[in-house]
VMD Tcl script that draws the C-alpha trace (Angstrom):
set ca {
  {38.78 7.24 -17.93}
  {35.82 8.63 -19.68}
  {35.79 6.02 -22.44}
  {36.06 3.39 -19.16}
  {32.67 5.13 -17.87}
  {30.95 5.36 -21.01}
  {31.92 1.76 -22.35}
  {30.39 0.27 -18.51}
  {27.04 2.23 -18.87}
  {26.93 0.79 -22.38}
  {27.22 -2.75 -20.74}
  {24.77 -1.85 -18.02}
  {22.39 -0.32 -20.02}
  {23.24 -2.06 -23.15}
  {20.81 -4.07 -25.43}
  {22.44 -7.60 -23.20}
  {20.48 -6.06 -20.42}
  {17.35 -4.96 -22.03}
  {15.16 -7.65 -20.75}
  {16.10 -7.04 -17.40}
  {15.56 -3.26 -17.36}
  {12.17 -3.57 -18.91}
  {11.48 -6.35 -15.87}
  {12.65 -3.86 -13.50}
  {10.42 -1.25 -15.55}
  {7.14 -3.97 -15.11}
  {7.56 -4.52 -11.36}
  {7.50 -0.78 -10.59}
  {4.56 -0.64 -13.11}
  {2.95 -3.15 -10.94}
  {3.37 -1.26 -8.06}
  {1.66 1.76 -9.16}
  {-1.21 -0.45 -10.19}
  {-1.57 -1.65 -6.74}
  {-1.76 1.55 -5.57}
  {-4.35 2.77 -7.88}
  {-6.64 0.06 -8.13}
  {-9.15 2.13 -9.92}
  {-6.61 3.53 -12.92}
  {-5.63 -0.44 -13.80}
  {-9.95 -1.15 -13.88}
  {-10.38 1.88 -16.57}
  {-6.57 1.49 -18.28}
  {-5.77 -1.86 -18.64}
  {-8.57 -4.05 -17.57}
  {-11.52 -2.91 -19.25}
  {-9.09 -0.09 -22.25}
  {-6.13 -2.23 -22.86}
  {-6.53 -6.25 -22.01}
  {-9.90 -6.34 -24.10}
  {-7.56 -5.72 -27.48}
  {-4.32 -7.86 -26.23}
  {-7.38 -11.09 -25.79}
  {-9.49 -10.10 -28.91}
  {-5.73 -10.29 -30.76}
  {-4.32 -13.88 -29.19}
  {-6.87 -16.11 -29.02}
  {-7.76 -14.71 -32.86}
  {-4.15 -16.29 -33.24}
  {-4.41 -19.07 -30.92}
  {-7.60 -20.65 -31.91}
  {-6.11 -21.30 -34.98}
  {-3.97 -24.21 -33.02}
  {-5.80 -27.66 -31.43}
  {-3.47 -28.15 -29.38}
  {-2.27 -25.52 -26.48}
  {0.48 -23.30 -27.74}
  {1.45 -22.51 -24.36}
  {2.48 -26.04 -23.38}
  {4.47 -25.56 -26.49}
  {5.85 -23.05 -24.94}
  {7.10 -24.50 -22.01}
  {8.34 -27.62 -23.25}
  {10.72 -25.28 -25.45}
  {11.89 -23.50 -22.64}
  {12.46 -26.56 -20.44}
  {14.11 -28.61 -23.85}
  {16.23 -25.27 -23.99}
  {17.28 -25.37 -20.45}
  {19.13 -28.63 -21.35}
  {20.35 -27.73 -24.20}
  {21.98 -24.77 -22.38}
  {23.02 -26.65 -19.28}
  {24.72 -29.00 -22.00}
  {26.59 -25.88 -23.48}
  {27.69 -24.62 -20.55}
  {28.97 -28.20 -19.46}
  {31.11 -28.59 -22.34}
  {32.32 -25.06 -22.47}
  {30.34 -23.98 -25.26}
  {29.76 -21.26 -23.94}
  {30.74 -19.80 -20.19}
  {28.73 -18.82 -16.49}
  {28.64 -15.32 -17.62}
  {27.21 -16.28 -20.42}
  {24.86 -18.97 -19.25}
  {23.81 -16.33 -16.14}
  {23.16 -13.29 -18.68}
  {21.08 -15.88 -20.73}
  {18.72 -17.14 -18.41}
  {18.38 -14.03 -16.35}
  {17.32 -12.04 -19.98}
  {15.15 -14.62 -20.61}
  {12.96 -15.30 -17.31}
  {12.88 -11.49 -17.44}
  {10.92 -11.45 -21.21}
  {8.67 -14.13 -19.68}
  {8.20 -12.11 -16.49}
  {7.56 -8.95 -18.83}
  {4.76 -10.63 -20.70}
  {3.20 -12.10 -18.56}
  {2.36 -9.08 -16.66}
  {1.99 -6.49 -19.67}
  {-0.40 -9.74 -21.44}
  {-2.61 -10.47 -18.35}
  {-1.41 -10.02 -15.44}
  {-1.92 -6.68 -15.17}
  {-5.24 -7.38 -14.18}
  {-4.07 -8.78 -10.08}
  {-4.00 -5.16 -9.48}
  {-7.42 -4.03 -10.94}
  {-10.60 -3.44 -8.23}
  {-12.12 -6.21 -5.77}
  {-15.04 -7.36 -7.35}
  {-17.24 -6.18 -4.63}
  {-16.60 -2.92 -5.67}
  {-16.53 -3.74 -9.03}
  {-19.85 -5.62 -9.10}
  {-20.85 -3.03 -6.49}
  {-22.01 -6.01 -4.47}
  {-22.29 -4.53 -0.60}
  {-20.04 -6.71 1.71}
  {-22.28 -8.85 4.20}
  {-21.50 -8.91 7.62}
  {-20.59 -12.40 9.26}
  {-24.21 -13.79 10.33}
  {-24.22 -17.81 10.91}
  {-27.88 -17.77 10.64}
  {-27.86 -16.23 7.49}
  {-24.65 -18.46 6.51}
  {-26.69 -21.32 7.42}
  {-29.94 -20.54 5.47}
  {-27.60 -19.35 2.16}
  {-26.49 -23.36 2.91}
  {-29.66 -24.67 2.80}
  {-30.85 -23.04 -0.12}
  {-28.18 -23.96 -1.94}
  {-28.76 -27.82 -0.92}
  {-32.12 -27.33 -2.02}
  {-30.95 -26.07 -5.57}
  {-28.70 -28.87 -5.56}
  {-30.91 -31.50 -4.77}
  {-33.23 -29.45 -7.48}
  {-31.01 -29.05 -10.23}
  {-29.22 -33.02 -10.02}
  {-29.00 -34.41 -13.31}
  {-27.11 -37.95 -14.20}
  {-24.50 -37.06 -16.45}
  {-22.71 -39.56 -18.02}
  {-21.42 -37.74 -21.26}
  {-21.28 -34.03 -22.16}
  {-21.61 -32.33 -25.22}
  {-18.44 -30.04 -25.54}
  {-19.97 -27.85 -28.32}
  {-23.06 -27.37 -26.66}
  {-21.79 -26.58 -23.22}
  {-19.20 -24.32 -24.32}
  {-22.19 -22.54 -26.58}
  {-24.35 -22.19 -22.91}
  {-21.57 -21.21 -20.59}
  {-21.14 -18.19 -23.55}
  {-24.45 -17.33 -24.12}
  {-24.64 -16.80 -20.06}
  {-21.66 -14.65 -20.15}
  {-22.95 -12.27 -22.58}
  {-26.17 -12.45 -20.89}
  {-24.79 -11.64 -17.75}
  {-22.37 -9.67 -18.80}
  {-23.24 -6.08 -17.72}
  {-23.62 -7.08 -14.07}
  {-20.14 -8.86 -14.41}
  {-18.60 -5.57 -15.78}
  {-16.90 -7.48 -18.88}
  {-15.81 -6.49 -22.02}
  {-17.71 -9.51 -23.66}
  {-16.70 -10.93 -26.26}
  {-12.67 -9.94 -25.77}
  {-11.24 -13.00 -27.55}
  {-12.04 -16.24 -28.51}
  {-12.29 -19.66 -25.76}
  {-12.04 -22.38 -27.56}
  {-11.14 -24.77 -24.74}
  {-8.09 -26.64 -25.56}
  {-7.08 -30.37 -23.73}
  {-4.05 -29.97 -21.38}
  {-1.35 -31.62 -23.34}
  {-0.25 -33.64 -20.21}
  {-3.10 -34.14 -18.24}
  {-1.71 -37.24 -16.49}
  {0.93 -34.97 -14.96}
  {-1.50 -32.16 -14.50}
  {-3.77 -34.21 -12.58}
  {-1.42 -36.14 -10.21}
  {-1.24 -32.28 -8.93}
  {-5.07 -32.23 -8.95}
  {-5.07 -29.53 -11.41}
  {-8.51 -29.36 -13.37}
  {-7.44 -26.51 -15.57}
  {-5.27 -23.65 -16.55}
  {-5.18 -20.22 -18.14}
  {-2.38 -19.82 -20.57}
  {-1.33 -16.32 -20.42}
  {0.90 -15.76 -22.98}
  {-1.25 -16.99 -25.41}
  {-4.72 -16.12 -24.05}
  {-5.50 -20.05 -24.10}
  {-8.16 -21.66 -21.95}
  {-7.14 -25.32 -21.37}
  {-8.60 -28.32 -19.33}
  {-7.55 -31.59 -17.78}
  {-9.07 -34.36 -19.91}
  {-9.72 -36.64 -17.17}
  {-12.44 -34.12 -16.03}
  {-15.85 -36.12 -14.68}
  {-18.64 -34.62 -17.36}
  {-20.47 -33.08 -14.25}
  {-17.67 -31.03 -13.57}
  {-16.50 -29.72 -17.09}
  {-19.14 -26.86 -17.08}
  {-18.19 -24.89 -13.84}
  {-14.44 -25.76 -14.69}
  {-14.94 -24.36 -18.37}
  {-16.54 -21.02 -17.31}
  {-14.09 -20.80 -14.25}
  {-11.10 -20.79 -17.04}
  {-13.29 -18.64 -19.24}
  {-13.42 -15.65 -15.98}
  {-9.56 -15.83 -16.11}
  {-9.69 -15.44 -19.85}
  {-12.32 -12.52 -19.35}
  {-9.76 -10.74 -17.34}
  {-10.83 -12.29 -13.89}
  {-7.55 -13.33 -12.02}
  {-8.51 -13.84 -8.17}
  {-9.05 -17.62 -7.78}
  {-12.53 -17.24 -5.27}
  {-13.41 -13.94 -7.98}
  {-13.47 -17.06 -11.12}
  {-15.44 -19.47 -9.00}
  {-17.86 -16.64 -8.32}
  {-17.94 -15.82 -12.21}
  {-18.50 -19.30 -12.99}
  {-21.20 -20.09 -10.30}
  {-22.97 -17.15 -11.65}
  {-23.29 -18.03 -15.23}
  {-23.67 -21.57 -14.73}
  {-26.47 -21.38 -11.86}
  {-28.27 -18.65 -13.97}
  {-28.09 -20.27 -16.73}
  {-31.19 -22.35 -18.05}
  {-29.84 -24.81 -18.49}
  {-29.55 -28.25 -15.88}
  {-26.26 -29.76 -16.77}
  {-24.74 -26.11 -15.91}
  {-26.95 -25.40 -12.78}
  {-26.31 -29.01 -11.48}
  {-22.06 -28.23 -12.04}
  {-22.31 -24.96 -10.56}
  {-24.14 -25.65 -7.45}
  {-22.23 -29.38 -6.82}
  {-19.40 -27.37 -6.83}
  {-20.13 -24.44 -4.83}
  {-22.00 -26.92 -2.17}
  {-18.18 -28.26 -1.73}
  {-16.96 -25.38 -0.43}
  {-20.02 -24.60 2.05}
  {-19.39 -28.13 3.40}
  {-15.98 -27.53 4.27}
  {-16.64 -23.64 5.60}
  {-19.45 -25.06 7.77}
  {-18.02 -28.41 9.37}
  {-17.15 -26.92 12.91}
  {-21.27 -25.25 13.04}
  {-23.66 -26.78 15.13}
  {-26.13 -27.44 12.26}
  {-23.47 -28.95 9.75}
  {-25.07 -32.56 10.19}
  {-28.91 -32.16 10.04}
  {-27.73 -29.75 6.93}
  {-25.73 -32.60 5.67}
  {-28.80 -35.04 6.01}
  {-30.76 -32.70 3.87}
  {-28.31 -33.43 0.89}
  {-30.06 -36.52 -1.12}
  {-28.15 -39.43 -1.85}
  {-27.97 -39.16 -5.39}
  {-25.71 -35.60 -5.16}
  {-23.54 -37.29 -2.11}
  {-22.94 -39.99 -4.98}
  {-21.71 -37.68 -7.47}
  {-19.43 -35.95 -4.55}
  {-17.86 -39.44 -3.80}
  {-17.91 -40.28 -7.54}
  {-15.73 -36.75 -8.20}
  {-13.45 -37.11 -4.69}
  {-12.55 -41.01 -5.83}
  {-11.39 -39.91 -9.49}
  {-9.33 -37.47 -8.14}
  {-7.98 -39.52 -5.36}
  {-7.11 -42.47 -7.89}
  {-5.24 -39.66 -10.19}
  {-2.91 -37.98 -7.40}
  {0.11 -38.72 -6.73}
  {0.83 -36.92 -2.86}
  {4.70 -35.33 -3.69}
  {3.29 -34.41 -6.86}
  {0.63 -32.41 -5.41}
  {1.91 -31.01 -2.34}
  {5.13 -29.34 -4.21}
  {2.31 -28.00 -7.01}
  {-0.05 -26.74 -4.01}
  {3.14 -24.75 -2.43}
  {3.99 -23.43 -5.88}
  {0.70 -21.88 -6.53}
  {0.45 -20.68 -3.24}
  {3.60 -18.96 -4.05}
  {2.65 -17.54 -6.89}
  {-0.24 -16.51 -5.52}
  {0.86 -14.50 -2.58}
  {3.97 -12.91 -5.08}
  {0.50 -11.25 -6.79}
  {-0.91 -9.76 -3.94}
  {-3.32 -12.90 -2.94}
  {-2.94 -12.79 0.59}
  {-4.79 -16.14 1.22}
  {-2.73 -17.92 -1.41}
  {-4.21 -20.95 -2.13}
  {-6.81 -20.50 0.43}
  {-8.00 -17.82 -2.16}
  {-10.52 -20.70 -3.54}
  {-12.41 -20.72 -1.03}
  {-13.30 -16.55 -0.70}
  {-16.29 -17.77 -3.58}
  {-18.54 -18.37 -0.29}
  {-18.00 -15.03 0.95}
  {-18.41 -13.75 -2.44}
  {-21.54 -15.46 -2.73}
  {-22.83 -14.55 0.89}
  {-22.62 -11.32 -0.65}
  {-24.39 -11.45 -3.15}
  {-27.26 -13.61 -2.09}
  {-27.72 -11.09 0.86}
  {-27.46 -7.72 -1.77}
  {-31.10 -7.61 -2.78}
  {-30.42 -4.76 -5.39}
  {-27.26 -6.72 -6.80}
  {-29.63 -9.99 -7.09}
  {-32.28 -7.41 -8.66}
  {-30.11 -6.11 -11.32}
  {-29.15 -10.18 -12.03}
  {-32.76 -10.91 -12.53}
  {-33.36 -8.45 -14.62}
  {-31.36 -9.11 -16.98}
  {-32.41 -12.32 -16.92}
  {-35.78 -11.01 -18.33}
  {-36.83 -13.11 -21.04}
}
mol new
graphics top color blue
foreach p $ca { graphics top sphere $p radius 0.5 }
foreach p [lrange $ca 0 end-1] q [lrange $ca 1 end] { graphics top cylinder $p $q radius 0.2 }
display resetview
């Protein structure tokens, strides 16, 4: 009887169940870091992550092409490989269950313990200590049309893009900016790597990606040169750390629209005008403010919408959209997918903090 007892807590608690134990271990770690918002900021975010990114991407860069891709065209290829086994009674559904239950479990485990920790860390109001605005439409709609003006300001035909020389900017801003964005800069290496399949990827509409597990910041090659700044320091934020999807935009406005340079001002602000647009349609203003937008920046906003539109396929995208959300939400994002958009309040913030857009400028101090 006691052999019976001993030999079942072996099996329970076994190494066959490790995975799964140290899952279990990770999601009540994840919990805890909800809860104390301010612990994950001085543990993980700015004591441990730092080291885990300095340590990958030392490894990663090493590789052109993205190693996480790799990654997941080995675990699909040994899906069917298993589903194969198990078919032909290589091996059985115990053993095909255990498996793949041990195994989405490891991937669960790093991804949390490699990056993902960070969901949990403070908002980046408080972070940034940025005061939160309150809702004003006059001051929503004069943030607008400064931002048009910058836009119109900043437009630059871009037809080609140095890679080296962008990625050089976008870096030099972050370390610039750096203190104000409470970052551990450098923490790693971003060498931007291509998306491997960035047909598939954008059918889905999918710019970029973070890889995780191998602290890899990738991007859709059929990216319009105007965009590939803002979408290269947006990755970069997640790389930095930064996982709310309205907290990267922010980070990426930032060091591209302070930056002096006019291919990353002209990105940042063409992208941020975007969301403004579509926060503002239902306001009484929205069309004289549209009118104030000059025709060569509604070109490059056709231009963009067009290539994107040509690129998607609509099953493709919708099933991708409800997976992020997904994901999203299972990491505390309320808004989901809707999380994009939270850059305008972000920036509403901001633009309305006059010590926060003080401390900006002076480091910014030539």
């Amino acid at each position: 009887m006691q052999v019976n007892r001993k030999e079942r807590l072996k099996r329970i608690f076994g190494k066959r169940w490790l995975a799964l134990w140290l899952a279990v271990l990770t999601f009540l770690l994840t919990e805890l870091l909800a809860a104390f918002p301010t612990g994950t900021e001085a543990v993980y975010a700015r004591g441990i992550y730092p080291h885990i990114a300095t340590f990958l991407s030392a490894f990663s860069c090493w590789f052109h092409f993205s190693l996480d891709d790799l990654l997941y065209v080995a675990l699909i290829l040994l899906g069917g490989v298993s589903l194969l086994a198990l078919i032909f009674r290589r091996i059985n559904w115990r053993g095909f269950v255990r498996f793949w239950l041990n195994t989405l479990a490891l991937f669960y485990v790093l991804f949390y313990w490699l990056w993902g920790f960070n969901y949990y860390r403070l908002d980046l109001n408080e972070r940034l200590q940025i005061a939160e605005s309150v809702a004003d439409t006059d001051v929503f709609v004069a943030v607008w049309e400064d931002l048009i003006s910058q836009t119109n300001k900043s437009y630059l035909l871009v037809d080609s893009v140095d890679f080296d020389w962008v990625d050089e900017r976008v870096e030099a801003s972050y370390e610039q900016l750096a203190p104000f964005l409470e970052i551990n800069y450098a923490a790693g290496m971003r060498r931007a790597k291509a998306i491997t399949f960035s047909g598939f990827f954008a059918k889905a509409g999918i710019s970029g990606y973070y890889g995780p597990f191998f602290n890899e910041v990738q991007l859709n090659r059929h990216l319009l040169p105007v965009e590939y700044p803002l979408v290269l320091a947006h990755e970069k934020a997640h790389q930095l750390g930064i996982t709310s999807e309205a907290e990267a935009n922010f980070y990426a406005w930032m060091v591209c629209s302070q930056s002096s340079d006019q291919l990353l001002q002209y990105s940042a602000n063409l992208y941020l005008l975007r969301y403004f647009i579509y926060e503002g349609y239902q306001l009484e203003a929205y069309a004289e403010l549209v009118k104030q937008i000059e025709e060569p920046v509604k070109a490059d906003f056709r231009r963009i919408r067009e290539h994107w539109l040509s690129l998607r396929n609509v099953t493709i995208d919708q099933y991708a959209s409800k997976v992020n959300d997904a994901y999203l939400k299972t990491n505390k994002v309320e808004k989901g997918i809707e999380d994009y958009t939270g850059v305008v309040k972000f920036v509403m913030d901001f633009s309305v903090d006059s010590l926060a857009t003080q401390r900006v400028n002076q480091l910014l101090k030539p």
